[in-house]
C-alpha positions, -999 to 999 in steps of 0.1 A, spaced: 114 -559 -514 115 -543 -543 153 -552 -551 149 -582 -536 126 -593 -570 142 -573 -594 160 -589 -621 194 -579 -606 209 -582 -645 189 -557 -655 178 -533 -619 212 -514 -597 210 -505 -566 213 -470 -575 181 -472 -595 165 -489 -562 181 -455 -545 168 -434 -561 133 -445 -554 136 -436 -522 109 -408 -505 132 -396 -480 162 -399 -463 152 -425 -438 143 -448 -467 174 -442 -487 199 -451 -454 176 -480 -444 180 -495 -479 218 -482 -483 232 -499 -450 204 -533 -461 228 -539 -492 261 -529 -485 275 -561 -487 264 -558 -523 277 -526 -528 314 -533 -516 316 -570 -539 305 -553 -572 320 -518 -563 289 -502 -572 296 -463 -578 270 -445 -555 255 -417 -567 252 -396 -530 242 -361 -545 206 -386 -554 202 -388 -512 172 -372 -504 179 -339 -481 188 -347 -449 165 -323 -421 151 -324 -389 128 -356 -396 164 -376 -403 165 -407 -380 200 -400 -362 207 -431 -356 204 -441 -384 232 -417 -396 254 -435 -373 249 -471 -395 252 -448 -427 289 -437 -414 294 -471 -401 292 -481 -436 308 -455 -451 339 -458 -434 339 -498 -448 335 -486 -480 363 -458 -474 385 -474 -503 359 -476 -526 345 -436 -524 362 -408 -541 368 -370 -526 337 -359 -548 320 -390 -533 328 -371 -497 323 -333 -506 285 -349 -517 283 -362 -482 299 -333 -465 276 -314 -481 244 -332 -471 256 -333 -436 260 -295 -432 230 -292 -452 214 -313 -422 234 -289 -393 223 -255 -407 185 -271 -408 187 -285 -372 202 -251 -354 171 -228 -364 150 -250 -339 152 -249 -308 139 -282 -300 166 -297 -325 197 -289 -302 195 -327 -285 198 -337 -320 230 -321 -327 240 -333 -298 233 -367 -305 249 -362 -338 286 -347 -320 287 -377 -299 280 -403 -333 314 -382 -355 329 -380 -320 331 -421 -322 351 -415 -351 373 -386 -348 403 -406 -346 403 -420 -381 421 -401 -408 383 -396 -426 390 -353 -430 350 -355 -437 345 -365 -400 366 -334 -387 348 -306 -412 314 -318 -396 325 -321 -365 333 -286 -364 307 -273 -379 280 -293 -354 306 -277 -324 295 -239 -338 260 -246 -342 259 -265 -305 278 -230 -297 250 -205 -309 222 -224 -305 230 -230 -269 234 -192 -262 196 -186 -276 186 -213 -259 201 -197 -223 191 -159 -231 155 -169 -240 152 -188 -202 148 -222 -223 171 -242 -195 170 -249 -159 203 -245 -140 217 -274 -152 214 -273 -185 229 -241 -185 262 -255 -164 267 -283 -187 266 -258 -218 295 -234 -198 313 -268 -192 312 -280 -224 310 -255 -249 346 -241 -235 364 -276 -240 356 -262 -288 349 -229 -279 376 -220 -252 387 -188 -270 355 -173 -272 348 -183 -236 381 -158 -227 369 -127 -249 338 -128 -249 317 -110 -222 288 -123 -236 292 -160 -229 308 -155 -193 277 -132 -181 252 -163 -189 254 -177 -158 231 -148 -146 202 -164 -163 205 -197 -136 177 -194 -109 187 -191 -74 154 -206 -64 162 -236 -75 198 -241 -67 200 -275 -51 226 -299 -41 232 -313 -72 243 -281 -93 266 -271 -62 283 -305 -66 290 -298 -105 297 -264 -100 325 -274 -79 337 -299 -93 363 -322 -78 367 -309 -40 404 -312 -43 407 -302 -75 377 -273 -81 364 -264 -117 389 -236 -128 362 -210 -139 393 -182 -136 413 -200 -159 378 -204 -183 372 -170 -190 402 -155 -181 398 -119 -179 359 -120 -182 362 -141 -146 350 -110 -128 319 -104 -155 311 -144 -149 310 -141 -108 293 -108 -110 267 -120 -133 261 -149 -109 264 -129 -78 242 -99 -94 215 -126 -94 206 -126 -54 172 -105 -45 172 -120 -10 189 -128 19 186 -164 13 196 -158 -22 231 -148 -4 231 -182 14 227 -202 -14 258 -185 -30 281 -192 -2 270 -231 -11 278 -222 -49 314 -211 -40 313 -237 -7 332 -211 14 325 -229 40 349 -260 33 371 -234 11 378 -204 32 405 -189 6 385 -175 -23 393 -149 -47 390 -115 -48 364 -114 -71 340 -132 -55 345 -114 -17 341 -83 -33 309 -89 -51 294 -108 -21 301 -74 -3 286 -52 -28 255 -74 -30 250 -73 8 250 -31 9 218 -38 -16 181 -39 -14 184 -77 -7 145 -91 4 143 -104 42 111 -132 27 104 -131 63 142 -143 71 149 -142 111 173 -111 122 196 -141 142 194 -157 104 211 -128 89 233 -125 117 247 -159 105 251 -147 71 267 -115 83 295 -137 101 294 -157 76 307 -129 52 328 -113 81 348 -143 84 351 -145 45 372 -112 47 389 -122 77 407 -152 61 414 -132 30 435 -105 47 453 -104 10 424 -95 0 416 -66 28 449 -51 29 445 -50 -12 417 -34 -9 415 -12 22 398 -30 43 403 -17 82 408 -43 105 373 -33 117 353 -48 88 330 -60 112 317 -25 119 313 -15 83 294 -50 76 273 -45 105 269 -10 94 258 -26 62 232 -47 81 217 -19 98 212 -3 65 193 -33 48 174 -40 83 141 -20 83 124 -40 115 147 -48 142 129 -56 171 131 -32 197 148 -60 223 176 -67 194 179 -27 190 186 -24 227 208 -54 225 228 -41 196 237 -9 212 245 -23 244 272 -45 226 285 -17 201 308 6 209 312 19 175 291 55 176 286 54 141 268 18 144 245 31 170 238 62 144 226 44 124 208 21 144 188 52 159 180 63 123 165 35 117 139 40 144 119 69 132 86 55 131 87 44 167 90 85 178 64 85 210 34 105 211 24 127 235 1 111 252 22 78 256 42 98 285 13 99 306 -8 70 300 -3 47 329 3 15 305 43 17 294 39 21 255 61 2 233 75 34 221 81 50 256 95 18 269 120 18 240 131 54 246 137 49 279 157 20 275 180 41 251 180 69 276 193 46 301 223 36 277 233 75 282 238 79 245 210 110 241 223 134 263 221 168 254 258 174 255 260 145 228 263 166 198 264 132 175 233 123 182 215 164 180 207 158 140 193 118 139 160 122 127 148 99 156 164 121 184 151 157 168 114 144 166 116 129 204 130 161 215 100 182 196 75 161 213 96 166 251 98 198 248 63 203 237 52 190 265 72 205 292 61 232 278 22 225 280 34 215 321 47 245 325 16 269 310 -6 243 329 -19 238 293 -36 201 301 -69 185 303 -87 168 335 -79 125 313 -40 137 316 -44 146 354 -59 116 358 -32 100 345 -6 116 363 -22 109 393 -23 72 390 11 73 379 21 95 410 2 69 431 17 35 416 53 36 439 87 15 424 101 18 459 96 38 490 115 68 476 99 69 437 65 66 417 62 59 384 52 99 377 87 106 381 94 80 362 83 94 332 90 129 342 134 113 341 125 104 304 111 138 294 146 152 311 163 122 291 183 110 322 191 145 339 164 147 367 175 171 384 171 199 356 133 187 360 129 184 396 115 218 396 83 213 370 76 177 385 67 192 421 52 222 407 32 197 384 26 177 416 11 207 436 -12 217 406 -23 183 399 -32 174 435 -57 206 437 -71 195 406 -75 164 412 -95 180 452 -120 202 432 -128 172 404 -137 145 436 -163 181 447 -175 185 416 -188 147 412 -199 141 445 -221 177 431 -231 155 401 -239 125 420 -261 148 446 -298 147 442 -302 180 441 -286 184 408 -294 163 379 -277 176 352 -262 146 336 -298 139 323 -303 172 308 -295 175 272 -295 213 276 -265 209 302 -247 188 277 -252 210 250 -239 241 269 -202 223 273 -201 215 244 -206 248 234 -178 261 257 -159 236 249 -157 255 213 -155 289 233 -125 276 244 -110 257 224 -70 251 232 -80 258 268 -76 226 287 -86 232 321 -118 211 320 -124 221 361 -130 256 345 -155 248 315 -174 227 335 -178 259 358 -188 279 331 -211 257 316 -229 249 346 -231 289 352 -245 288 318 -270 263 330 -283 280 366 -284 310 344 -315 293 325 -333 302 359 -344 339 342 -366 321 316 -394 311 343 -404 349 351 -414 374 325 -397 404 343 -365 383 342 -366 363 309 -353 394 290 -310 391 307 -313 356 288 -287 355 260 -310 347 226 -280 339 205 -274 308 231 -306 299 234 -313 298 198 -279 276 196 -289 253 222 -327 247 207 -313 242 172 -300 209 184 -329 200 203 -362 177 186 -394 195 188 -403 165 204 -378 168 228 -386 205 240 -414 195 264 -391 170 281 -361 191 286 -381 221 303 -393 198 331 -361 185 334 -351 222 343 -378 227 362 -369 196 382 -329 206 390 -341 245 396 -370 233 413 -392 255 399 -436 249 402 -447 242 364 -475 265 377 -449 292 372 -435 281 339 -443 312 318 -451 297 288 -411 284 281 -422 255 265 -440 275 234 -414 302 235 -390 276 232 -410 256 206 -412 291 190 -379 300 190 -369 265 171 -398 273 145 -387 306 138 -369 300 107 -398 277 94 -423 304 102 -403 330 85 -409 309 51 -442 294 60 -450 331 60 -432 346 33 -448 314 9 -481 324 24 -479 361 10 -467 347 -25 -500 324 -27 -523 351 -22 -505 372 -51 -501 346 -76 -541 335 -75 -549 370 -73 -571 365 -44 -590 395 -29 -562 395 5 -546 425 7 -554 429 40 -544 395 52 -513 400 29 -503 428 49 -506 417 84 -485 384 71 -456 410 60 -457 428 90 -455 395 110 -428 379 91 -409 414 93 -414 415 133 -405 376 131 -368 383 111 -362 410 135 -374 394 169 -354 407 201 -369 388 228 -390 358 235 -420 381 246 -420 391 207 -423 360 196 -454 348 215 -470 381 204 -463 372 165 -478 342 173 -505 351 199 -518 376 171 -518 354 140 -539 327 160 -565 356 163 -570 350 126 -582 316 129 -568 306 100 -564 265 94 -530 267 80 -519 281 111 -529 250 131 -498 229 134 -517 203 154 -537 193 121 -520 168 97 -542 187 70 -518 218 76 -489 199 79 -492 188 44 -505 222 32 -475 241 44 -453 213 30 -470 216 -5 -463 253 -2 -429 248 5 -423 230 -26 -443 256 -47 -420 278 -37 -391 262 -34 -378 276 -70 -388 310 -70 -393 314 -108 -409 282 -113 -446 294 -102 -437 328 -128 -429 308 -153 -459 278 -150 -486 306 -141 -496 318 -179 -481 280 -193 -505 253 -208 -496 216 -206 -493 218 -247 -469 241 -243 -446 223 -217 -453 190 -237 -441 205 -267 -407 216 -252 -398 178 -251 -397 178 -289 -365 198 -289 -344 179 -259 -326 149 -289 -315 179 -313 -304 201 -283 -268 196 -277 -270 215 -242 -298 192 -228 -306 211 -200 -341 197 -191 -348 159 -194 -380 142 -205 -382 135 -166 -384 172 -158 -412 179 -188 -433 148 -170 -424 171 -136 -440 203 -150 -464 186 -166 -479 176 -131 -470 213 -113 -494 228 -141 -520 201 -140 -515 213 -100 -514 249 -105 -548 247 -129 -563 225 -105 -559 253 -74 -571 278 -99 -603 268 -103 -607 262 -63 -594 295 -59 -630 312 -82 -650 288 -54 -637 293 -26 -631 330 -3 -599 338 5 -598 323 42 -614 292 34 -590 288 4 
């Protein structure tokens, strides 16, 4: 506009130029009066162009060299070293951003239009947008800036300026490891193939680097069906000839960690032959590199390896079809965790484990004479857990549940001439019954007259005559002989001794007989017995000894007695310290409690205790009387008084002042051993203490 009214005598286009803010504004208005500028041969003055940068309208550019190359007679070589230098100017600006690489881009394909004319402007650019294209691209790849594409078209195009680099330089041939095999789709197979009868030449691209580039790639699988989606890269299956590069990293990545991702085992069998066949139609390739004519057993070896959870059908079906020793080796290693337990041979249900070895003993491959097979990890924990139990058969070393066991199993038949017992009993001789023969009938014989006495001994239970599955006392006793003998497992013989145990309670009912009663067992039977409960259990022993409650000789308050005794001991003991710390007049009554509580401690039959007891009621003393609620409490206050033993001694002779004033010193104390809670606490137990005191100057001894 502003041309447009200027007196054109007296305004040039260079002064209109000069005007301009920036760039955009200066092209706009060059290419508007071109026209102008080639009839008068106006001189332009280019070093006035604003810089060019990353706000530059590209397109624009394109009309500015559009006009340029019109004018090409008119400009002068300082005309194009100005220009030159404005455009490389505008390069170095555009390849420090990142987001400016589609501008350079942009800007290759505009000179690109003109590379054939004999402008030498066009070709200095040209090559200097082709080097920033080249670095900027790499940082663009290495920072994760691309998707899979992007990064192909880079390795495809950068080589076509770059090609030398792309042969010596590890660096740019190991970028293909920054692709993501996730997302590897049809499209980028396609283009990494190129032309299906003529493939992309990535060999001939970066030359010796070729193994760094397929590596790179290969190096990027984490999971099985990251392995799959290389095959499609390298479409071995439409071209079974590949290089020697690419077999051998496809091999080295299989012996890895790769992820199953929940992949199928008959998945990975596919990609297994997949791989085998690979090799197999590269024998160049094999014989090159040692590969045996077997290199299906060292793949599948490879397999087993990377396979942490073959089922135990597949495991059983891979060693029936393997004849390679080594394969099943290392099958067998792999099944460590599935090692049976002991109690698997026996149960009547066939356990997964136990089923599995047995299938595998079948296959003959554990025999002893196998020496193979002696140190798999597997096979050496199986054989620990055998021979531990043959062992236990032979020393008769197991419980009354495993006889059980053995029983049903000896009863459930396969056919006429065999039970399931010595079924298991041909697994625990891994497939050589006959060395076995001997412990299974012996096993039979003992396990048949165990089996007689246990069907006598519940029809005993079930008899009215004997109740002993209500007594707590009965169930107490086996338990207790349990512990006696612990690691014994004949359960026919600790029930024997605990009901012996039991009958033997008969003594307690008659005072010439009570005394042949073992104390230490009584007192361990009581201990786990409610007071509430003491009552109960003695009728029930009166009921299965069938014994008059007439003639029940005071058992249930020797018993109630004996369970107290501890209590009593303190009760007592708390009782003599009352009567010295409020210095009450009891001397007497503090002497027959010490000689009580020493009698008490030192107790040696039950008769003793009802005479402690018999002898303090004499007293009549309130405390005493555990039916009141009143003493309850009492004895329970006690308990606490006393629970501390210096805590009375150092209360006694204490005033609350003194207490309260301890509490001034607990937030400069580093080492705060009381808290403010424990001052409220003593507080109260002086308050307490004060209070008893002056109860104590009212009150006689016996009614204090």
């Amino acid at each position: 506009m502003i041309y447009e009214k200027a007196n054109k005598e007296e305004t040039s286009i260079n002064d209109v130029l000069i005007l301009a803010s920036n760039s955009n504004e200066y092209i706009s208005f060059f290419c508007s009066v071109k026209k102008d500028i080639i009839n008068k041969c106006v001189k332009i003055k280019f070093d006035k162009i604003p810089e060019l940068d990353g706000k530059t309208n590209i397109k624009l550019l394109e009309s500015f060299i559009n006009e340029l190359i019109e004018m090409n007679v008119q400009l002068e070589k300082s005309d194009y070293d100005t220009i030159e230098r404005k455009f490389l100017m505008l390069i170095n600006v555009l390849k420090t951003k990142e987001e400016d690489y589609n501008k350079l881009n942009e800007l290759k394909n505009i000179i690109l239009k003109y590379d054939d004319t004999n402008i030498p402007l066009f070709k200095k650019i040209l090559e200097k947008v082709y080097n920033a294209l080249h670095d900027l691209g790499k940082s663009l790849i290495e920072k994760h800036k691309w998707n899979n594409i992007e990064i192909l078209n880079y390795l495809q195009e950068d080589v076509k300026v770059s090609y030398k680099e792309h042969k010596s330089d590890p660096r740019i041939a190991s970028l293909i490891k920054f692709i993501n095999l996730d997302e590897i789709n049809e499209d980028f197979c396609k283009k990494f193939i190129g032309n299906i009868n003529d493939p992309y030449d990535y060999k001939k691209q970066f030359n010796k680097n070729y193994n760094v580039f397929i590596s790179s790639l290969v190096k990027n699988a984490k999971t099985y069906n990251h392995l799959t989606k290389l095959y499609k890269i390298f479409n071995i299956e439409s071209i079974p000839r590949q290089s020697e590069d690419i077999i051998k990293n496809l091999v080295d990545i299989f012996g890895k960690d790769l992820e199953r991702n929940g992949m199928e085992f008959c998945e990975i069998e596919i990609i297994i032959y997949t791989l085998y066949k690979l090799v197999s139609d590269n024998r160049d390739y094999c014989a090159k590199n040692n590969f045996s004519d077997d290199i299906s057993e060292s793949l599948c070896e490879k397999l087993i390896i990377n396979i942490n959870d073959m089922s135990d059908n597949k495991v059983i079906e891979t060693l029936k079809q393997t004849k390679s020793e080594k394969i099943k080796i290392k099958i067998i290693e792999k099944l460590e965790s599935k090692v049976i337990k002991e109690e698997d041979v026996f149960n009547v249900g066939l356990t997964d484990e136990l089923e599995l070895l047995q299938n595998i003993i079948k296959l003959n491959d554990l025999q002893k004479d196998n020496k193979n097979f002696i140190n798999v990890s597997y096979i050496k924990k199986t054989r620990e857990v055998v021979n531990n139990i043959i062992k236990k058969l032979r020393n008769l070393e197991f419980c009354m549940n495993q006889i059980e066991s053995m029983y049903n199993l000896y009863e459930k038949e396969i056919d006429k001439n065999r039970n399931l017992l010595q079924d298991r009993f041909q697994i625990l001789s891994f497939g050589d019954i006959e060395n076995i023969t001997t412990l299974y009938e012996r096993t039979v014989n003992t396990m048949n007259y165990c089996i007689t006495k246990s069907r006598e001994i519940d029809e005993l239970l079930i008899s009215s005559n004997y109740k002993i599955q209500n007594s707590k006392i009965f169930i107490i006793i086996n338990e207790i002989k349990k512990k006696e003998f612990e690691g014994y497992n004949d359960e026919i013989f600790i029930f024997e001794e605990t009901k012996n145990e039991f009958l033997n309670l008969k003594v307690l009912f008659n005072s010439k007989t009570e005394n042949k009663i073992k104390l230490d067992l009584l007192e361990s039977i009581i201990k786990d017995i409610e007071k509430s409960e003491v009552e109960k259990e003695v009728n029930i022993l009166l009921d299965i000894l069938d014994i008059e409650k007439t003639q029940e000789n005071r058992v249930i308050e020797k018993l109630s007695l004996l369970k107290n005794k501890d209590s009593n001991i303190r009760y007592y003991e708390n009782i003599i310290l009352l009567l010295e710390d409020f210095k009450l007049n009891g001397e007497n009554l503090r002497a027959i409690f010490r000689e009580n509580k020493t009698n008490l401690e030192n107790y040696s039959s039950l008769y003793d205790l009802i005479k402690i007891n018999d002898s303090l009621n004499l007293l009549n003393l309130n405390i005493l009387d555990l039916n009141s609620n009143d003493s309850i409490i009492a004895l329970e206050v006690m308990d606490k008084m006393y629970e501390e033993p210096k805590l009375m001694e150092f209360i006694k002779d204490k005033q609350i002042c003194d207490v309260h004033s301890m509490g001034e010193f607990i937030d400069d104390s580093e080492d705060n051993y009381l808290t403010y809670n424990d001052i409220d606490q003593l507080e109260t137990c002086i308050e307490f203490q004060k209070e008893l005191t002056k109860k104590v100057k009212k009150k006689v001894k016996k009614s204090f």
